[in-house]
The first five atom37 places (N, CA, C, CB, O) and aatype in JSON, in Angstrom:
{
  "aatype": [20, 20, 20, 20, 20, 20, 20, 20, 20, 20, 20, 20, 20, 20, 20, 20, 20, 20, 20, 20, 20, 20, 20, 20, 20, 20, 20, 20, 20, 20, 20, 20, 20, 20, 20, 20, 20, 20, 20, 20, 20, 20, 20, 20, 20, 20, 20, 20, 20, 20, 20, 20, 20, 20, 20, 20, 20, 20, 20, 20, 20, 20, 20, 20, 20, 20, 20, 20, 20, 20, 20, 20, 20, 20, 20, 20, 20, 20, 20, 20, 20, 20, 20, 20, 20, 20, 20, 20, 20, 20, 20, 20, 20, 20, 20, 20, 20],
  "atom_mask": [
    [1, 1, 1, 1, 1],
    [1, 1, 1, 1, 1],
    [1, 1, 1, 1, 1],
    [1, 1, 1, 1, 1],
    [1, 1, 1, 1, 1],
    [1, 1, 1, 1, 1],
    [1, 1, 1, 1, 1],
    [1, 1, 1, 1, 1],
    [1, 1, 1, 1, 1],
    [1, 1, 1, 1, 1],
    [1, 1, 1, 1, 1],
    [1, 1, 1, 1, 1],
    [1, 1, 1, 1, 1],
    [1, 1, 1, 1, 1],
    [1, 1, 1, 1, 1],
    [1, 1, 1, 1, 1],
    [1, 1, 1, 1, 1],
    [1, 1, 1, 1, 1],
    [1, 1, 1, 1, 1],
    [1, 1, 1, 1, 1],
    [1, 1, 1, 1, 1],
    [1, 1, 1, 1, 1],
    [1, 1, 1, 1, 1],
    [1, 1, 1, 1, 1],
    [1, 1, 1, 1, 1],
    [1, 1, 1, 1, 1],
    [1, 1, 1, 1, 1],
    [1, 1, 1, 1, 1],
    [1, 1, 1, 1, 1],
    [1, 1, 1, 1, 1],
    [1, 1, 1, 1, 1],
    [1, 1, 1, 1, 1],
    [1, 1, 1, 1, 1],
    [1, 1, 1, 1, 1],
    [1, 1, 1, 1, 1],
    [1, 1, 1, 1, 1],
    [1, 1, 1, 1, 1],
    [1, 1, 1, 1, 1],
    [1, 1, 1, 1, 1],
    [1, 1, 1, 1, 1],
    [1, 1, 1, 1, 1],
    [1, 1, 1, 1, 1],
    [1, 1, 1, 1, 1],
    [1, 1, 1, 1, 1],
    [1, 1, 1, 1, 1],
    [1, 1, 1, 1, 1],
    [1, 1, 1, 1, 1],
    [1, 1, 1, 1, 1],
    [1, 1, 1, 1, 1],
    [1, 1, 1, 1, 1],
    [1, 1, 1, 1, 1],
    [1, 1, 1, 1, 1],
    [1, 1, 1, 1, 1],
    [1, 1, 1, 1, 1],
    [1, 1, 1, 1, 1],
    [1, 1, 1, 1, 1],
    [1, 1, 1, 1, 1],
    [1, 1, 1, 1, 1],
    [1, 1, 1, 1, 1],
    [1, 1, 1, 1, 1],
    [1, 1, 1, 1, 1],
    [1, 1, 1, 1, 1],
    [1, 1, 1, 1, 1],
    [1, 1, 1, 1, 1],
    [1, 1, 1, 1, 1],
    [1, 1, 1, 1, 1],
    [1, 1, 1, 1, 1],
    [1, 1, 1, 1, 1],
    [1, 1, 1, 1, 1],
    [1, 1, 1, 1, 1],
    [1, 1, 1, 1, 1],
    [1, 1, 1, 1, 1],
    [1, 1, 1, 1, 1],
    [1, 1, 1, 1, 1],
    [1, 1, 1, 1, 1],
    [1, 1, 1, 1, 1],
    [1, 1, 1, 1, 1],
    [1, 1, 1, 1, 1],
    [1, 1, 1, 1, 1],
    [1, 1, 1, 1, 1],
    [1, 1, 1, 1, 1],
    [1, 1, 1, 1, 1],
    [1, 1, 1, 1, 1],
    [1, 1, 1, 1, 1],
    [1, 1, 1, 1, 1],
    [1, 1, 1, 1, 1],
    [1, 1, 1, 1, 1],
    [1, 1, 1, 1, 1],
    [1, 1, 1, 1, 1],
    [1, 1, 1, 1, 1],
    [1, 1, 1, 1, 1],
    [1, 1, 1, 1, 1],
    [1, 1, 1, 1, 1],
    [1, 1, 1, 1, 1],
    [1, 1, 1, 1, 1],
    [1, 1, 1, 1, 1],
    [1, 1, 1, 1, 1]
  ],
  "atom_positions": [
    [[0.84, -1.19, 0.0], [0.0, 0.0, 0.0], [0.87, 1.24, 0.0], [-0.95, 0.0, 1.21], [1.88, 1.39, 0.7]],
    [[0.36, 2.16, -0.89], [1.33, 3.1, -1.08], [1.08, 4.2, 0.21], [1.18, 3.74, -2.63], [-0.1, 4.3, 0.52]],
    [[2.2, 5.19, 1.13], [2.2, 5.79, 1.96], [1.75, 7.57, 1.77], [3.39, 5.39, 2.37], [1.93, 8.56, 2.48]],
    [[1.09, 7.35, 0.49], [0.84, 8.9, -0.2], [-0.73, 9.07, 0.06], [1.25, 9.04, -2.13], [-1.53, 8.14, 0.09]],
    [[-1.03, 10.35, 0.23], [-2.22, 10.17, 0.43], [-3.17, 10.76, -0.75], [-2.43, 10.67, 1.69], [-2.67, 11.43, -1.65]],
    [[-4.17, 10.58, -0.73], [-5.1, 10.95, -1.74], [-5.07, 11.7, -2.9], [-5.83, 11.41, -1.26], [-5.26, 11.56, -4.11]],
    [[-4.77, 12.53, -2.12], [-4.44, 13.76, -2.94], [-3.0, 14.32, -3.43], [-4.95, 14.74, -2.22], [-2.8, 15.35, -4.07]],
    [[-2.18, 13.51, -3.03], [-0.93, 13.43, -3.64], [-0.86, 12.37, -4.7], [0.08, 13.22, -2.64], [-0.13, 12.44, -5.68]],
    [[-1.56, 11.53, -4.46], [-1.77, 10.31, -5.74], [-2.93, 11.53, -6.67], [-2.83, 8.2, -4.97], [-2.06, 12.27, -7.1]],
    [[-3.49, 11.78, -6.89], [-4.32, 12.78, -7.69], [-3.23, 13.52, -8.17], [-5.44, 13.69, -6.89], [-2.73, 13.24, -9.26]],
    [[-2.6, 14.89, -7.1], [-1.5, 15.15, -7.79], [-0.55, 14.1, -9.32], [-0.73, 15.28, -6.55], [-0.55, 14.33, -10.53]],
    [[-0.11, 13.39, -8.81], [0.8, 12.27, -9.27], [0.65, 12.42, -10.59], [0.49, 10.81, -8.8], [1.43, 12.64, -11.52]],
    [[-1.29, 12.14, -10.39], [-1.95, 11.04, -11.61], [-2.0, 12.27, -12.67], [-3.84, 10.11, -11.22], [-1.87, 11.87, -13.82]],
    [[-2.17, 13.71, -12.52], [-2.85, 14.43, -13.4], [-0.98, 15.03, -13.86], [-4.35, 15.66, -12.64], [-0.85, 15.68, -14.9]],
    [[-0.02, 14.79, -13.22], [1.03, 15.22, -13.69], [1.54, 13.95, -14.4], [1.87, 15.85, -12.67], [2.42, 14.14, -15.25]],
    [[1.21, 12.95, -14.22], [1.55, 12.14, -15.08], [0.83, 12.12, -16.86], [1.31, 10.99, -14.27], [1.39, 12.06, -17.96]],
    [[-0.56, 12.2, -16.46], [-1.38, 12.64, -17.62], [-2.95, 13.42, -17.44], [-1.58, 11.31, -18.42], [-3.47, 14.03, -16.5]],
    [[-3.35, 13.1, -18.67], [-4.89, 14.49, -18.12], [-5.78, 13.62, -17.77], [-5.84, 15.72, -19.5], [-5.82, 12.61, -18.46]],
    [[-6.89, 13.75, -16.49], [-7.81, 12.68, -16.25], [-8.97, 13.25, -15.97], [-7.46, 11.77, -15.24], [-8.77, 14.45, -15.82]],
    [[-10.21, 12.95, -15.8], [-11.49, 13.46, -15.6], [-11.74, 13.01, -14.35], [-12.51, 13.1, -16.57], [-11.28, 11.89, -14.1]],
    [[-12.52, 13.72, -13.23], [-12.78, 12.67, -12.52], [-13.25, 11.77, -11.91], [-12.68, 12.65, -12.3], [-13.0, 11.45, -10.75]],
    [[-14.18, 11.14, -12.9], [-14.38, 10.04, -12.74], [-13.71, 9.49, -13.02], [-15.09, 9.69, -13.0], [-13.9, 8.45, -12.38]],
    [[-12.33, 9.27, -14.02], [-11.64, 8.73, -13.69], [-10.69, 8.28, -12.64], [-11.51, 8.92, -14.18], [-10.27, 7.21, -12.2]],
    [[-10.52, 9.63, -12.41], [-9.71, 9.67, -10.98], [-10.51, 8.53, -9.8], [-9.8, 11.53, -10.28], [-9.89, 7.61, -9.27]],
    [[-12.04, 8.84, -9.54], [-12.74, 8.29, -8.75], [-12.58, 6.38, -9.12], [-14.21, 9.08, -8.94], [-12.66, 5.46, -8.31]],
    [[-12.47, 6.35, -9.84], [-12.6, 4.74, -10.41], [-11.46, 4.06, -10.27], [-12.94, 4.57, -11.94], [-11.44, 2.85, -10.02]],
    [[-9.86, 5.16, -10.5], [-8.84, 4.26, -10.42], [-8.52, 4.66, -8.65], [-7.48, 4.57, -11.74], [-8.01, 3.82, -7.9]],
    [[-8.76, 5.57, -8.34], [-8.93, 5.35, -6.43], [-10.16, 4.84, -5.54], [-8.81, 6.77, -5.73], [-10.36, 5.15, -4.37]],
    [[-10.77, 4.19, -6.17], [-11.84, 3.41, -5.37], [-12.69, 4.99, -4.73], [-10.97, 2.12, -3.89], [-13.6, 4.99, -3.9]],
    [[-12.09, 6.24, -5.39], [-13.17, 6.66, -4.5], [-14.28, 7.59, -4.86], [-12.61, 7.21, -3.49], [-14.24, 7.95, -6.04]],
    [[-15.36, 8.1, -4.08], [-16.96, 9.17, -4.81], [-16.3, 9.48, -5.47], [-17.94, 10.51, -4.16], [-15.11, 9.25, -5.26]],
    [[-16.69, 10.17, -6.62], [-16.53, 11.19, -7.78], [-16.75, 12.91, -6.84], [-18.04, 10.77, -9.25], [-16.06, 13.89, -7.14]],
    [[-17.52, 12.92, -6.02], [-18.09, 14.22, -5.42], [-16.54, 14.64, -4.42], [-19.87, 13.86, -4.31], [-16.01, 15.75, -4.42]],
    [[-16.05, 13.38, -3.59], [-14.38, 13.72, -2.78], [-13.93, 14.06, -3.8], [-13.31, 12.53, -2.02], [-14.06, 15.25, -4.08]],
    [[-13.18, 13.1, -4.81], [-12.34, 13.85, -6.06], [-12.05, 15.36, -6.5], [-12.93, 13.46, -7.16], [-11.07, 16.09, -6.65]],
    [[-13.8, 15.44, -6.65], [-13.76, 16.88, -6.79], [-13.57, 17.87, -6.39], [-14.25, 17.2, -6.96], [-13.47, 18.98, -6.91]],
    [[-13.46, 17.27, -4.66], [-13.01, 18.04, -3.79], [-11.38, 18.43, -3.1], [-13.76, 17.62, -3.04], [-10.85, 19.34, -2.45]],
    [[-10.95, 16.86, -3.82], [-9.6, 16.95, -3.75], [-9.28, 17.72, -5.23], [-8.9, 15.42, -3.5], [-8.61, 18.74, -5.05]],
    [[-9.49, 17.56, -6.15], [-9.32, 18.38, -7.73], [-9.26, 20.01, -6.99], [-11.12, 18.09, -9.15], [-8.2, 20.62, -7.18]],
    [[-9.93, 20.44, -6.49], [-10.12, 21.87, -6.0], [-8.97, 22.35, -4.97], [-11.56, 21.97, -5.26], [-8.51, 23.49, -5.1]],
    [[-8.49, 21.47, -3.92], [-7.29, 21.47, -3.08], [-6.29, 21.86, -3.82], [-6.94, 20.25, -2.48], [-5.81, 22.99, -3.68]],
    [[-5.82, 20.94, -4.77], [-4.79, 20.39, -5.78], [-5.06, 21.77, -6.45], [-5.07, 18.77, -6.73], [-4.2, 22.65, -6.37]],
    [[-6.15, 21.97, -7.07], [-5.94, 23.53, -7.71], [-5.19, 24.51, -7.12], [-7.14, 24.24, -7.84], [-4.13, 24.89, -7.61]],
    [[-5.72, 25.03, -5.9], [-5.46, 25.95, -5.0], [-4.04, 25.74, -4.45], [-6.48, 25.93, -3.99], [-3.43, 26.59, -3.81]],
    [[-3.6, 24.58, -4.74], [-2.06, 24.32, -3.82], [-1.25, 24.59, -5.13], [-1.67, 22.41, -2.97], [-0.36, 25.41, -4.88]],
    [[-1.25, 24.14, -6.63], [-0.67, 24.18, -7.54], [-0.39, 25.8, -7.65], [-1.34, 23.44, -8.54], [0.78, 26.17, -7.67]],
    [[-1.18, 26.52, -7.7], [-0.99, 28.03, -8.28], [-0.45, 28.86, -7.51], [-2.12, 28.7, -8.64], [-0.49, 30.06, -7.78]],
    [[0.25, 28.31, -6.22], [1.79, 29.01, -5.79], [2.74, 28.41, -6.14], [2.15, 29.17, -4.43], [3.75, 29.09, -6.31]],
    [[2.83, 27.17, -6.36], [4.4, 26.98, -6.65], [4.42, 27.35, -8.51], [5.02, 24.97, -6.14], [3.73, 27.35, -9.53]],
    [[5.61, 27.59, -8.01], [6.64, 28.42, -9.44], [6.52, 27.63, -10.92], [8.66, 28.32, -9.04], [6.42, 28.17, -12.02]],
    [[6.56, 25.94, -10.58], [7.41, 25.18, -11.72], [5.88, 24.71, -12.19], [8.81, 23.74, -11.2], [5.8, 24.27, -13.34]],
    [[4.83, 24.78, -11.51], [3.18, 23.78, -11.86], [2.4, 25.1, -12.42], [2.08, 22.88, -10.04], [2.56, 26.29, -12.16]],
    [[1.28, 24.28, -13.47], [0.09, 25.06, -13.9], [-0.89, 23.84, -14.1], [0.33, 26.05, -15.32], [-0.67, 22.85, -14.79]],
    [[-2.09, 24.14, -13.29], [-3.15, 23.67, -13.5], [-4.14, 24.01, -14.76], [-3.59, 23.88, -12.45], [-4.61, 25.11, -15.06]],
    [[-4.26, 23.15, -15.2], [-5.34, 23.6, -16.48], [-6.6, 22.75, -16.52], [-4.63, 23.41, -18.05], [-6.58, 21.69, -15.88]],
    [[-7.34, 22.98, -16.97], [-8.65, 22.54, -17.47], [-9.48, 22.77, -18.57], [-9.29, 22.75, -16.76], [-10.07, 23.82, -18.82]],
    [[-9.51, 21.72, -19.23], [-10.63, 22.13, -20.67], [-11.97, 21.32, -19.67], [-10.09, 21.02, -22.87], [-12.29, 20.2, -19.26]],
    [[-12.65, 23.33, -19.62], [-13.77, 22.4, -19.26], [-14.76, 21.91, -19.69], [-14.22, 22.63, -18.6], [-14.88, 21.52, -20.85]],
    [[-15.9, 21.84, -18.53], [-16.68, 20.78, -19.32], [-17.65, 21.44, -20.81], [-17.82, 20.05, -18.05], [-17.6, 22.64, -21.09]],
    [[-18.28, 20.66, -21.43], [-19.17, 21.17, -22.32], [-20.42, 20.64, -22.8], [-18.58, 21.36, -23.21], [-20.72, 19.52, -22.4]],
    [[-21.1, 21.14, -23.46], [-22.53, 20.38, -23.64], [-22.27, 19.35, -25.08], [-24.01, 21.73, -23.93], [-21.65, 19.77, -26.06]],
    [[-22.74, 18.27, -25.01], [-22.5, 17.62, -26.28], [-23.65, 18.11, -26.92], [-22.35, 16.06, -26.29], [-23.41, 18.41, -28.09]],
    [[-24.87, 18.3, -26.56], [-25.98, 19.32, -27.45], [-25.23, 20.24, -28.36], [-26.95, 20.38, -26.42], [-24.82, 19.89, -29.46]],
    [[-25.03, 21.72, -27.73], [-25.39, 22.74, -28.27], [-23.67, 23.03, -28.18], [-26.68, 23.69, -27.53], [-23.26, 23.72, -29.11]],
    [[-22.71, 22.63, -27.28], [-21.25, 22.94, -26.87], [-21.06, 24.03, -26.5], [-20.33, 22.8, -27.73], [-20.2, 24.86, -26.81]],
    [[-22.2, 24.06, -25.52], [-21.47, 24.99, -24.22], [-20.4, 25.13, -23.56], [-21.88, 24.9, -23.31], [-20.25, 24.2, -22.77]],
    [[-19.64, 25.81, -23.55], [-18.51, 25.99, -22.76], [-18.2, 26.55, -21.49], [-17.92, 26.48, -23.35], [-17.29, 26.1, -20.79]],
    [[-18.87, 27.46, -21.17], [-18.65, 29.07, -20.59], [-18.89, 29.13, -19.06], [-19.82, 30.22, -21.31], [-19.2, 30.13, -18.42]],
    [[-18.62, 27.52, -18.46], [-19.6, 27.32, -17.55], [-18.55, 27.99, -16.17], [-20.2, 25.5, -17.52], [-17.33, 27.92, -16.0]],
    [[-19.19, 28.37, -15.67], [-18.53, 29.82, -14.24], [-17.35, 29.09, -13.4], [-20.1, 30.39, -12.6], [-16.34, 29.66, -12.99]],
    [[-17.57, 28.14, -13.28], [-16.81, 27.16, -12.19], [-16.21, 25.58, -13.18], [-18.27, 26.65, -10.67], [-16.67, 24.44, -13.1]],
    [[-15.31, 25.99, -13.86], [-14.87, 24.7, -14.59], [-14.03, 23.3, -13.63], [-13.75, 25.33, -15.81], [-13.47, 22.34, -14.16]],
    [[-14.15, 23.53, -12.14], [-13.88, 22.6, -11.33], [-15.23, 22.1, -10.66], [-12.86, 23.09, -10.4], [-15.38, 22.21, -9.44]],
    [[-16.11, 21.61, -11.37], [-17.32, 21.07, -11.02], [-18.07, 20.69, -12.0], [-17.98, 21.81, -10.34], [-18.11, 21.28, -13.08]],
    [[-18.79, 19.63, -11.7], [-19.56, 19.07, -12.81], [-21.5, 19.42, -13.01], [-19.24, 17.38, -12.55], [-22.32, 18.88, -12.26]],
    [[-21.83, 20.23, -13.94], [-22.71, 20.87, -13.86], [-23.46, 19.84, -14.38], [-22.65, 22.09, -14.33], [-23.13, 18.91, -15.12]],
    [[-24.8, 20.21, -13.74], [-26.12, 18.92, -14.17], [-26.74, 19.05, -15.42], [-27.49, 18.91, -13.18], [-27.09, 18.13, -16.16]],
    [[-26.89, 20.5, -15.62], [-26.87, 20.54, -17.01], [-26.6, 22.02, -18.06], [-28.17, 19.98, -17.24], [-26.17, 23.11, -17.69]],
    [[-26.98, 21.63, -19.35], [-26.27, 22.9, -20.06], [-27.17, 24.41, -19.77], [-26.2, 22.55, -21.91], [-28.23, 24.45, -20.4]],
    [[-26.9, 25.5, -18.99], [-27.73, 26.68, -19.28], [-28.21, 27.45, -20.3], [-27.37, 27.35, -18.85], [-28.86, 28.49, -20.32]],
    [[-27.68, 26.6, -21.31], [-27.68, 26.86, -22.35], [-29.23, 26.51, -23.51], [-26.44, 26.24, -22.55], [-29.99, 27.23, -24.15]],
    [[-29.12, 25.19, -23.32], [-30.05, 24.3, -24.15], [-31.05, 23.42, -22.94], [-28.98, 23.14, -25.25], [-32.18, 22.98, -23.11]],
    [[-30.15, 23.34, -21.62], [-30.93, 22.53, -20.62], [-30.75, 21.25, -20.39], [-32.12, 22.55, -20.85], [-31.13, 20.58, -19.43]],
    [[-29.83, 20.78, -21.81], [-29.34, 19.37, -21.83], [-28.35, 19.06, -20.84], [-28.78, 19.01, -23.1], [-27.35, 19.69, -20.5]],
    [[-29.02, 17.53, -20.3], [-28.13, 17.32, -19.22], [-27.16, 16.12, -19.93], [-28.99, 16.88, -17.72], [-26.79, 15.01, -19.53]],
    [[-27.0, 16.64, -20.78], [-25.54, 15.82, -21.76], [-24.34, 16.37, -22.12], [-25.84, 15.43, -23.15], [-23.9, 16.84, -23.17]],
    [[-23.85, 16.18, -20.8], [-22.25, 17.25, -20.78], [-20.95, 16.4, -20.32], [-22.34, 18.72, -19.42], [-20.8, 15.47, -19.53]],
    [[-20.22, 17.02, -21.03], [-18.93, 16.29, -21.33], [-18.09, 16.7, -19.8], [-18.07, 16.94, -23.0], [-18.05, 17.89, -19.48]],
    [[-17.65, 15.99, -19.2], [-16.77, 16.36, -17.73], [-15.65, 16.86, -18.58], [-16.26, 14.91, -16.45], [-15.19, 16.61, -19.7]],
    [[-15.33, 17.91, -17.24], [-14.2, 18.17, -17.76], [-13.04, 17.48, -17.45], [-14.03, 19.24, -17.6], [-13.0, 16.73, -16.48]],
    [[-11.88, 17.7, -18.31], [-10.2, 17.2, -18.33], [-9.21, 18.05, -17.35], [-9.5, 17.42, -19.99], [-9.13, 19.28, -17.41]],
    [[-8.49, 17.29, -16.47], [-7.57, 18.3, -15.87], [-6.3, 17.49, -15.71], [-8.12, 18.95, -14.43], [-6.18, 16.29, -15.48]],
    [[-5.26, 18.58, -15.93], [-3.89, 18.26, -15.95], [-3.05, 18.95, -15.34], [-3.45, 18.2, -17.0], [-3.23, 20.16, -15.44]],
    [[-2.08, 18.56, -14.64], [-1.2, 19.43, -14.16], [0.1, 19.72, -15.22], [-0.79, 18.85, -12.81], [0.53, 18.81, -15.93]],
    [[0.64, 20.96, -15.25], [2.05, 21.14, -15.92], [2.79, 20.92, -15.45], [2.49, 22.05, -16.29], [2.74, 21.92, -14.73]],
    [[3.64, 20.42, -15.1], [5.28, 20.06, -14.16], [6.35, 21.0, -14.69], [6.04, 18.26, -14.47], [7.22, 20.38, -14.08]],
    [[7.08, 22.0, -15.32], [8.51, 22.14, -15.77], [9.29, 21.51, -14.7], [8.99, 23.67, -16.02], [10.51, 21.46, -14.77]]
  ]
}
């Protein structure tokens, strides 16, 4: 068992490559709703240090392809747009230099 905790394995995973998270939730056994809550930590801790950038393509509507949504660290129920609740999660990655 690895001695890292949650959210340093999250870290890890999104500097290793870009993940959604449900993915995240599926390859750590854990809610999708924690994730997101660790995704938001991990934000907020990344954007002081010097060498990391957090990014996100967020989410969008597969309807109409909404984009514009206020809070791209959360998964919205549906598009304000069209109303469709057929939206793409968003992707997040960390930058490492």
């Amino acid at each position: 068992m690895s001695d890292s905790t949650r959210r340093e394995r999250v870290t890890d995973r999104l500097i290793e490559t870009q993940a959604t998270a449900s993915e995240l939730a599926d390859e750590l056994a854990t809610p999708v709703s924690t994730i997101y809550t660790d995704i938001q930590h991990v934000a907020r801790s990344t954007q002081y240090a010097d060498d990391t950038e957090f990014l996100v393509a967020p989410p969008e509507c597969i309807n109409c392809g909404f984009s514009g949504y206020d809070d791209p660290i959360n998964y919205p129920s549906r598009c304000p747009e069209c109303r469709s609740e057929n939206i793409e999660e968003a992707v997040f990655k960390i930058d490492a230099e």
